[in-house]
C-alpha positions as CSV (number, residue, x, y, z in Angstrom):
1,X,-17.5,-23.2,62.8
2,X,-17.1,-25.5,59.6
3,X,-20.4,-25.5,57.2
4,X,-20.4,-28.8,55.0
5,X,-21.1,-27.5,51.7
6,X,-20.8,-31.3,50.0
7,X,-21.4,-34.5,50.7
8,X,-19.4,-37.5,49.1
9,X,-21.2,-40.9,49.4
10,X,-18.8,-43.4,48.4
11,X,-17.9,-47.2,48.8
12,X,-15.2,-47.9,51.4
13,X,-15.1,-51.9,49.8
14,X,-13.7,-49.9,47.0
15,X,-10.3,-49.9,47.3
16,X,-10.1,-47.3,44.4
17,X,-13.2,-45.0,46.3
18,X,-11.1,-45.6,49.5
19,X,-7.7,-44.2,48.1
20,X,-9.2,-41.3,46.3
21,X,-11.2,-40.6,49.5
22,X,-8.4,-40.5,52.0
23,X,-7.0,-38.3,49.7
24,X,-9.5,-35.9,49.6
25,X,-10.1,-36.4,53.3
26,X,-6.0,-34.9,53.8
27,X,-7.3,-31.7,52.3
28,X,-10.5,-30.7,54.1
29,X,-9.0,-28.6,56.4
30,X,-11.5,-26.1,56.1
31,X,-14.4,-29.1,56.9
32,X,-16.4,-28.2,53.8
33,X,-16.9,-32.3,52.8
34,X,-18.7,-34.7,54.7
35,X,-18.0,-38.1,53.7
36,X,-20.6,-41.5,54.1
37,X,-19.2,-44.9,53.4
38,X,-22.4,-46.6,52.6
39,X,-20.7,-49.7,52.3
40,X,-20.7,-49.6,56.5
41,X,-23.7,-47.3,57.0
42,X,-26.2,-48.7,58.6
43,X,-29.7,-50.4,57.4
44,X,-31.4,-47.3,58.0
45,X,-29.6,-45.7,54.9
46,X,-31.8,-44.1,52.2
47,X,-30.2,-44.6,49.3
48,X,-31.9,-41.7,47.5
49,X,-30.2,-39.4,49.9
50,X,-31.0,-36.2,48.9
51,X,-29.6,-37.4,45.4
52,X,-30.9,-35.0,42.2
């Protein structure tokens, strides 16, 4: 069973935020990242999202 230990908000308009994204997406193998575009999330996002 894979625990997300991170979560990666990030803008998928962002060709940049897109590439290193996908890149990081290639090594989660072990499912310890979760990723969010909130560039397609939906209106019900809370953009303080647990942020600290």
């Amino acid at each position: 069973m894979n625990t997300v230990k991170l979560t990666i908000l990030f803008d998928g308009g962002c060709p940049l935020c897109k590439r290193e994204v996908d890149f990081l997406q290639l090594r989660n193998k072990k499912g310890g990242l979760k990723f969010i575009d909130i560039n397609k999330h939906d209106m019900s996002f809370d953009p303080t999202y647990g942020i600290t």
